[in-house]
N, C-alpha and C positions, 0 to 999 in steps of 0.2 A: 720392355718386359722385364721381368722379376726374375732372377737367377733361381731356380731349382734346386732343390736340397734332398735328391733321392735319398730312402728309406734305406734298401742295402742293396748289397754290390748286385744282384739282378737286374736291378733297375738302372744302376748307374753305367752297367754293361751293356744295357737294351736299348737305353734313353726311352723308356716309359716310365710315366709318373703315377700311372696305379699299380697301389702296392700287388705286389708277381704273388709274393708267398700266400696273401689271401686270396685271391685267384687260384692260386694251386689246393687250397684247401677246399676252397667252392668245388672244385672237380672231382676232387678226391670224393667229398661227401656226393657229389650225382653218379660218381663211375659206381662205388657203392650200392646207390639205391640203383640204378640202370644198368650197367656192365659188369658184369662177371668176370676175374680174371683180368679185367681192363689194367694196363698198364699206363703208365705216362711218361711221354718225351720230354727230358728238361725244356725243350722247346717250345712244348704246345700250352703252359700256362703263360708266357709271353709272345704267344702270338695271341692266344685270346684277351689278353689286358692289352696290347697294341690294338685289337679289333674296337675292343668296349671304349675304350682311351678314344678312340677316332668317332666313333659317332658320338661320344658326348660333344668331342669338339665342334663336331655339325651343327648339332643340335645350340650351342650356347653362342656360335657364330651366326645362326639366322634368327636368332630372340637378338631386335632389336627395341630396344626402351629406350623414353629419352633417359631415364633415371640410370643409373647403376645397380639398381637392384634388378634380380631375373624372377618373377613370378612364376607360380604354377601353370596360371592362364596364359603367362608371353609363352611359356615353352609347349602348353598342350595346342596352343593357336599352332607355333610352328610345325607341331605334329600333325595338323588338320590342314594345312595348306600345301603346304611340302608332300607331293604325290608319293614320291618312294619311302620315307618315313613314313606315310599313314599307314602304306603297303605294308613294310616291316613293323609296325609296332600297331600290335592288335589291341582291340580294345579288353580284351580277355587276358591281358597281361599279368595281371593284377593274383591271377588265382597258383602261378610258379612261383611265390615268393617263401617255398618252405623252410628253404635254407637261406637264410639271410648274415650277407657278411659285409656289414657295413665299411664303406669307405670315405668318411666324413671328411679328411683334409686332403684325401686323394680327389674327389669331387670338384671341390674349391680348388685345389692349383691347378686341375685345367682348365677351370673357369676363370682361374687369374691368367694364365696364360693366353686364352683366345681375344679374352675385354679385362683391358686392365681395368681395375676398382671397383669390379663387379659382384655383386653381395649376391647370395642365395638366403630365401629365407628358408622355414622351416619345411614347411607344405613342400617344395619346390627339391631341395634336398631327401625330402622322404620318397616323390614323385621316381627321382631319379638312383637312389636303392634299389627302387622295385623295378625301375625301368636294368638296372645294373642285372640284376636276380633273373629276369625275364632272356635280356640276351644270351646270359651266360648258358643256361637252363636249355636254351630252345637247341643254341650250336652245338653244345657239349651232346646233347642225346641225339641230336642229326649225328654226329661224329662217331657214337656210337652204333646205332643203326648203322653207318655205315660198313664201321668195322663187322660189324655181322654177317654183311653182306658179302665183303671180302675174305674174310677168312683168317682175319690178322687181330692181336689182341693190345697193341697200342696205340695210344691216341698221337698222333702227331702232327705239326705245321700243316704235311699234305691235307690228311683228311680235313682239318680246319678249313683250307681252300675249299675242298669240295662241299663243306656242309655250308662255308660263307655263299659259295655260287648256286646252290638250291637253296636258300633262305630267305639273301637278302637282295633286292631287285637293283637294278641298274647301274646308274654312275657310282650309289651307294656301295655298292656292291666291291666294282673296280678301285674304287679310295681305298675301301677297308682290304681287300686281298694287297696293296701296292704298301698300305702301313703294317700289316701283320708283317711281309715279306722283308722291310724295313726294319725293324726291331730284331728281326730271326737273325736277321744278316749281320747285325753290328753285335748282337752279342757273341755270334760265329767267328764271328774277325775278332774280338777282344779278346775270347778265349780260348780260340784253338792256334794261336799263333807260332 
């Protein structure tokens, strides 16, 4: 595998390769339009890019091509095959993609990372924007809802857990709480030492 060249010190503290700071601005703009008063734990934008980060990697490790290129079609097949994917990614995806914060070479290096010399085209790349928009969009306003329910006005690691275990179904599930919980932890160890 290909050495990794994190963007800035969040990432190189978390070991996630999608960019933290646009993630943190994705949230900022849904807490915005959905939460009042919402707050945010340095934490909870790297644990939502540890989340997003872990199902692309699912998702680009079960598109298998003899080619190194990843199609729209190899990655929408493995969304229609793949039981807990189909569960978690609706076909109504498409209509949260208001705020859109493109991660073009954040994409591609976990896609370099999971199959070396693997090309994304264009369609495939855009697929997964919207699929990026869509996760982010559904967690963040569960997270919120929740806070409402609680009585609390920041978003944090925890709630992330709880919004990942009503959201996203099964093993998917346990991966993604075990990588969020991963990233929290080593950026915890690196900077509260």
């Amino acid at each position: 595998m290909k050495p990794i060249t994190p963007q800035n010190k969040l990432n190189t503290n978390s070991g996630v390769t999608l960019d933290i700071n646009r993630t943190r601005k994705q949230i900022v703009k849904l807490c915005e339009e959905y939460g009042e008063n919402t707050k945010i734990n340095k934490c909870f934008p790297i644990a939502l890019a540890a989340v997003i980060e872990y199902i692309y990697a699912e998702l680009f490790t079960l598109t298998s091509t003899k080619s190194n290129n990843i199609t729209l079609i190899s990655i929408k097949n493995v969304i229609k095959c793949d039981e807990e994917l189909r569960r978690y990614i609706f076909c109504d995806f498409f209509s949260h993609t208001q705020n859109r914060i493109y991660q073009d070479g954040n994409i591609m290096k976990v896609c370099m990372i999971v199959k070396e010399n693997a090309k994304l085209n264009k369609k495939s790349l855009l697929f997964m924007h919207y699929l990026s928009n869509y996760m982010c969009y559904g967690l963040v306003v569960a997270c919120i809802k929740l806070l409402s329910y609680s009585g609390k006005n920041t978003l944090t690691p925890k709630e992330l857990k709880y919004a990942i275990s009503i959201t996203i179904p099964g093993e998917l599930k346990k991966h993604a709480i075990s990588e969020m919980t991963k990233a929290v932890t080593k950026y915890k160890c690196v900077n509260f030492k």
